[in-house]
MDAnalysis code that builds the backbone (N, CA, C; Angstrom):
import MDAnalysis as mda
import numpy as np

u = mda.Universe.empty(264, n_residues=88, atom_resindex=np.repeat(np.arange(88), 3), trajectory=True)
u.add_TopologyAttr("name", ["N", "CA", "C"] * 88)
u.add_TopologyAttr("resid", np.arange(1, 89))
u.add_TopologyAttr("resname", ["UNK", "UNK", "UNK", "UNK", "UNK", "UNK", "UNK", "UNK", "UNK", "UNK", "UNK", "UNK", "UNK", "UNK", "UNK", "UNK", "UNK", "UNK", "UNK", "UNK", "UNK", "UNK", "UNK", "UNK", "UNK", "UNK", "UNK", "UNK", "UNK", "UNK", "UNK", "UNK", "UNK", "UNK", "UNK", "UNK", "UNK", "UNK", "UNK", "UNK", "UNK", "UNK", "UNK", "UNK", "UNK", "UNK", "UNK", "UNK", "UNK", "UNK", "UNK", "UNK", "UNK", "UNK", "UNK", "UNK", "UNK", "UNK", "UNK", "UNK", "UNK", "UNK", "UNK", "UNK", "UNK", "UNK", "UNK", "UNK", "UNK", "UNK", "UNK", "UNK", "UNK", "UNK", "UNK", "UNK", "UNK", "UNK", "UNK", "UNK", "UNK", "UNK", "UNK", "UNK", "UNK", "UNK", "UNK", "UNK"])
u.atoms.positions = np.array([
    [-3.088, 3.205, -11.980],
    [-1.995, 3.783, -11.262],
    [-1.688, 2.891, -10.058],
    [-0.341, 2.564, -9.896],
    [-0.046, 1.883, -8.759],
    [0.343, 2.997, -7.897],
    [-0.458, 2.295, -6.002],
    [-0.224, 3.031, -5.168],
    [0.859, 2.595, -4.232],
    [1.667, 2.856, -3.849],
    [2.257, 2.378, -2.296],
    [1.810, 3.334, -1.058],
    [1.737, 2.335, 0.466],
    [1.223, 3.635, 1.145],
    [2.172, 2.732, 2.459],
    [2.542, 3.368, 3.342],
    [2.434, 3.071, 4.953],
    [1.380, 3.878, 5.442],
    [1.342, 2.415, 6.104],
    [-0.017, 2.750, 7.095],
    [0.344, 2.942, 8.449],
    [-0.462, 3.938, 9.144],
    [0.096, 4.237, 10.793],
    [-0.463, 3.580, 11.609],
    [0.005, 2.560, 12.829],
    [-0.603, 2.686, 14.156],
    [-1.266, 1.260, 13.622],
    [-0.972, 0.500, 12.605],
    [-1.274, -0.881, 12.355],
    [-0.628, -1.768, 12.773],
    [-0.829, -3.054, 12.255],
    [0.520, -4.229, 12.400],
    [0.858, -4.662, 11.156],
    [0.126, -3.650, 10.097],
    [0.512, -4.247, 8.428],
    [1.790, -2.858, 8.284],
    [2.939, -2.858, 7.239],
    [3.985, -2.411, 7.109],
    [3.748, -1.485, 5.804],
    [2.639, -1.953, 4.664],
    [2.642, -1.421, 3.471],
    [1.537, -2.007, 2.961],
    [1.178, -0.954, 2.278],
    [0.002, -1.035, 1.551],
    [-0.123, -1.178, 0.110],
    [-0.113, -1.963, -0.819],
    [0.189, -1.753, -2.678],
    [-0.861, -2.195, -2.796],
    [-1.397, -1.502, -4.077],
    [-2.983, -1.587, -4.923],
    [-2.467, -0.374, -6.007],
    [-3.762, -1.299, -7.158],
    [-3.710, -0.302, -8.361],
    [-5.019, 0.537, -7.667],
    [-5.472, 1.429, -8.992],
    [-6.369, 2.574, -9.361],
    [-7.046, 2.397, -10.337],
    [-7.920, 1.716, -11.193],
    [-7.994, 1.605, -13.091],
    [-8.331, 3.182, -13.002],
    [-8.024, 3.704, -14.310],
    [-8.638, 4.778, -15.106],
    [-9.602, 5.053, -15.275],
    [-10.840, 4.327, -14.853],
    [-12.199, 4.410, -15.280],
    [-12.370, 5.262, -14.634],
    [-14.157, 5.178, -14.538],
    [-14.769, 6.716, -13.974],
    [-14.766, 5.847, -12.455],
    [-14.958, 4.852, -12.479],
    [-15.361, 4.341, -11.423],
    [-14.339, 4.439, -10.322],
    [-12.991, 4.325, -11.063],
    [-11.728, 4.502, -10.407],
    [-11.771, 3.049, -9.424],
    [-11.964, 1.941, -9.881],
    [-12.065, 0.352, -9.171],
    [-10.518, 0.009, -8.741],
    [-10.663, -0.703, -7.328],
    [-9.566, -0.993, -7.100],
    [-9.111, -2.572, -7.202],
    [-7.603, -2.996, -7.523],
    [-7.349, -4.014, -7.696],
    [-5.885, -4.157, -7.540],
    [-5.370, -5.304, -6.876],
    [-4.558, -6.236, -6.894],
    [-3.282, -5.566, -5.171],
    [-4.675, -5.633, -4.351],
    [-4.250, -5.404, -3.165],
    [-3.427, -6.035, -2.496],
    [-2.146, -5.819, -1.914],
    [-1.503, -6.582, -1.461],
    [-1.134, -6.060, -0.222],
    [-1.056, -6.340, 0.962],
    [-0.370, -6.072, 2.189],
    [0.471, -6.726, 3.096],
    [1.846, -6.073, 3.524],
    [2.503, -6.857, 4.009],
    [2.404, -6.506, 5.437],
    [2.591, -7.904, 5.990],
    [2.779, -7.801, 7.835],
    [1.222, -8.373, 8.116],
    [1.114, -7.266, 9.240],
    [-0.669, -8.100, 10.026],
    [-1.388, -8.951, 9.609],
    [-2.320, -8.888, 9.649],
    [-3.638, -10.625, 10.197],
    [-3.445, -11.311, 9.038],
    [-2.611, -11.830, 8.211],
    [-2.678, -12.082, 7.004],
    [-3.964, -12.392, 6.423],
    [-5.194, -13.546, 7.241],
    [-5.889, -14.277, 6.239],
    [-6.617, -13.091, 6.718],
    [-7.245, -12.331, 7.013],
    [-8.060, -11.080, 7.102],
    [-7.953, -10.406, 6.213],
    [-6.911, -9.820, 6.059],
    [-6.063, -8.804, 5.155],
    [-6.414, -9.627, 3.622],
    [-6.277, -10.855, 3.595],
    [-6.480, -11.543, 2.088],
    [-7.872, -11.702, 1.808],
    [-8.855, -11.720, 3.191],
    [-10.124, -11.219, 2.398],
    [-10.699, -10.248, 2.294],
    [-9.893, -9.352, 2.860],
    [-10.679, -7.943, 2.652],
    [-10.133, -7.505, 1.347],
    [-8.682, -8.084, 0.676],
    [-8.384, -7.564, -0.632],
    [-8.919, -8.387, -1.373],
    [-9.937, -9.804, -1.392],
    [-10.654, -10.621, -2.357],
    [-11.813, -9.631, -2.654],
    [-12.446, -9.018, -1.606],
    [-13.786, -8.375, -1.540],
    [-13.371, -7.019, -2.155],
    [-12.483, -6.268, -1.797],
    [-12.379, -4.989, -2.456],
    [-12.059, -4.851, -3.870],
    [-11.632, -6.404, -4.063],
    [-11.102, -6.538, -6.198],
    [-12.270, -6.023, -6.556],
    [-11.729, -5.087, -7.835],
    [-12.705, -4.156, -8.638],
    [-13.684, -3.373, -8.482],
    [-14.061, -3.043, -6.887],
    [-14.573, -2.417, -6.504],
    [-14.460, -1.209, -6.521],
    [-15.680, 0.088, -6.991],
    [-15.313, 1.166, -6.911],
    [-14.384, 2.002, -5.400],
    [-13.419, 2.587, -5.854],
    [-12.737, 3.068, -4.937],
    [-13.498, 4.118, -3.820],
    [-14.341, 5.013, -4.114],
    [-14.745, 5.426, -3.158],
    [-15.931, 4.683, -1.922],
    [-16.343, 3.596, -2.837],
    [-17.048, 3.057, -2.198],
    [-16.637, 1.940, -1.184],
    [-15.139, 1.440, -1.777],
    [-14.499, 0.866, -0.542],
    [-13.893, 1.813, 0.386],
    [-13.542, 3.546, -0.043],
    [-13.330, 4.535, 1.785],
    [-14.989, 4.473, 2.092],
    [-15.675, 4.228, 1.458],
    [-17.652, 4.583, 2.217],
    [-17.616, 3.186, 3.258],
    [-16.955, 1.951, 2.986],
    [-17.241, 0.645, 3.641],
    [-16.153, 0.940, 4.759],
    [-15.067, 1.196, 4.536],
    [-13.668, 1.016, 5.553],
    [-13.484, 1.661, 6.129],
    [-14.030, 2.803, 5.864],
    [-13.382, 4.337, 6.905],
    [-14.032, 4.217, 8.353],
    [-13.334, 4.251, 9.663],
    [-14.086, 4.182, 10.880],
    [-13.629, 3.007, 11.340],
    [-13.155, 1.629, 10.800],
    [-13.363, 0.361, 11.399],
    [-12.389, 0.562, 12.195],
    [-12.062, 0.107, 13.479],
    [-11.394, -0.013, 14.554],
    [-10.940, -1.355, 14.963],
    [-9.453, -1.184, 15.303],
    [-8.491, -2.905, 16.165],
    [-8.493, -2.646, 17.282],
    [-9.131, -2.930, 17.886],
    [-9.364, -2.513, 19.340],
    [-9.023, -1.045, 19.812],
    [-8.162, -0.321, 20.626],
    [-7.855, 0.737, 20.530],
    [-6.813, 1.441, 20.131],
    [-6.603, 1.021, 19.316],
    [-5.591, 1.458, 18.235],
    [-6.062, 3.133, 17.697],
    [-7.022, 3.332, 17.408],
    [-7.821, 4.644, 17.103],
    [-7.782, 4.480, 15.531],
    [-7.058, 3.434, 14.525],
    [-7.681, 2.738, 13.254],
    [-7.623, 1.468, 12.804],
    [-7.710, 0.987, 11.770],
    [-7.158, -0.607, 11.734],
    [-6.666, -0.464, 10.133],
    [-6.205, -1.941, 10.031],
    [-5.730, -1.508, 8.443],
    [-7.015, -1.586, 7.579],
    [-8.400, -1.811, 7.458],
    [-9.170, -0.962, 6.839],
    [-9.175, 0.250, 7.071],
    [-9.338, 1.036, 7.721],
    [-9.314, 2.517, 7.852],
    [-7.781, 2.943, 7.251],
    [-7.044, 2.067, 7.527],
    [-5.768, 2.856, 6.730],
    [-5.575, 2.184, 5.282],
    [-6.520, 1.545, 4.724],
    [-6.395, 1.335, 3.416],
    [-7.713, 2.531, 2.530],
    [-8.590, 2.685, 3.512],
    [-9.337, 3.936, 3.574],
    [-8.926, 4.942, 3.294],
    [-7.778, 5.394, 4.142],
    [-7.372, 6.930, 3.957],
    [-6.196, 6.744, 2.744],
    [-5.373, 5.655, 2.689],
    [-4.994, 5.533, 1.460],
    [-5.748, 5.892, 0.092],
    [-6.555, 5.440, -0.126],
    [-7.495, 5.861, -1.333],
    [-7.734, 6.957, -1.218],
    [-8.041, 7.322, -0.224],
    [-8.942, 8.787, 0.019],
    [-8.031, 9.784, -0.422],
    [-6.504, 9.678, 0.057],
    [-5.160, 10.428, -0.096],
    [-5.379, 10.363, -1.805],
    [-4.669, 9.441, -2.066],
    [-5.166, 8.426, -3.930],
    [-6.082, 9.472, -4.586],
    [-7.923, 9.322, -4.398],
    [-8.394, 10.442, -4.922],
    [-8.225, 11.743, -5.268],
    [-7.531, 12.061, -3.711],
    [-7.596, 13.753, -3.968],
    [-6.499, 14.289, -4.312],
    [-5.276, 13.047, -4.799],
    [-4.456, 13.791, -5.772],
    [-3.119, 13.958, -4.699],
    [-2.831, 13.169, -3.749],
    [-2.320, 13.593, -2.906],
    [-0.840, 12.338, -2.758],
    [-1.101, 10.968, -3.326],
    [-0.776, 9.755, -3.012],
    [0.472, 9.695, -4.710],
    [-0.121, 10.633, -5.518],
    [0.723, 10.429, -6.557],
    [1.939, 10.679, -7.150],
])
């Protein structure tokens, strides 16, 4: 399943990633537009195929200074939204 998300209170604009079907529910082919670019391109090298809940268990909490999230945490609650049926 492809997701789109805006993210709040970042400097990235949008969030796109699939979902696979598996049990694992792995994520892939992250793309984000706007903020830190080469950051943003390795945190979507590292999250390829990774189970989805286990990248909100790694991302959820991380902080951009005081922003109160960063775009891990809002690629976090993206999924998290994603899981519970909420993003679709």
């Amino acid at each position: 399943m492809k997701i789109t998300y805006t993210p709040c209170g970042t400097c990235s604009r949008l969030m796109e990633f699939e979902i696979d079907d598996t049990e694992a529910r792995r994520v892939h082919n992250l793309k984000v537009t706007k903020g830190c670019m080469g950051n943003l391109q390795g945190i979507a090298a590292l999250v390829e195929g990774m189970p989805a809940a286990e990248v909100v268990s790694r991302l959820r909490g991380i902080m951009c200074g005081n922003k109160g999230t960063s775009c891990p945490d809002q690629l976090a609650t993206a999924i998290e939204q994603t899981l519970q049926g909420q993003n679709d």
